[in-house]
N, C-alpha and C positions, 0 to 999 in steps of 0.2 A: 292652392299652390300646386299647379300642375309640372312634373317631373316628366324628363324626357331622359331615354337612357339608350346609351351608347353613337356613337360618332354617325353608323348610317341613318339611325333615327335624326339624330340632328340635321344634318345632312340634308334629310326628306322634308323637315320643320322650314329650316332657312329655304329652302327654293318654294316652299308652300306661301311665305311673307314678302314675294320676293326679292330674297335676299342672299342669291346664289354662292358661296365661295366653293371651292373645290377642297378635298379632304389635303390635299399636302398642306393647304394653305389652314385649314383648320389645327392640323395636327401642329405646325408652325405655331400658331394661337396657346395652345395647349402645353407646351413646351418652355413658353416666351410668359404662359400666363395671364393672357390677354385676354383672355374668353370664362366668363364665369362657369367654373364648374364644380363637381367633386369625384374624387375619387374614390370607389369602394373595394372592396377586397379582389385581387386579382387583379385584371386589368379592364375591369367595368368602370365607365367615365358618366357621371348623372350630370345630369342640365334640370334649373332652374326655368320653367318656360316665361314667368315671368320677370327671371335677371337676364334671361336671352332678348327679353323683347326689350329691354332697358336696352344693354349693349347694341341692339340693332340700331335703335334711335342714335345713341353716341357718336355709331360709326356713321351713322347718313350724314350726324353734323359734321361730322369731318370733311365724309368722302364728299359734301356740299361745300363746304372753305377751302378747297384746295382746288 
């Protein structure tokens, strides 16, 4: 289980799969809860790389039905 930590790491991850969004739109994500993550002390945000590559899937089924 590979961790990925803080928003421009992710950021760098999602356009590496491509799987571009932009940071407002993440932080929107984030906010709303929509994006697996965690929070550690301060305002350090950790990513799950393999519940990011789950959520990517999800969203392509979507962003492909609509």
């Amino acid at each position: 289980m590979s961790k990925i930590q803080g928003v421009k790491s992710l950021l760098e991850y999602l356009e590496s799969v491509d799987y571009p969004i932009s940071e407002n739109q993440l932080h929107e994500f984030l906010a709303r809860r929509k994006i697996p993550h965690k929070k550690s002390y301060g305002d350090t945000v950790f990513f799950d790389s393999a519940h990011i590559d789950w959520w990517i899937t999800e969203q392509r089924k979507v962003d492909s039905a609509t």
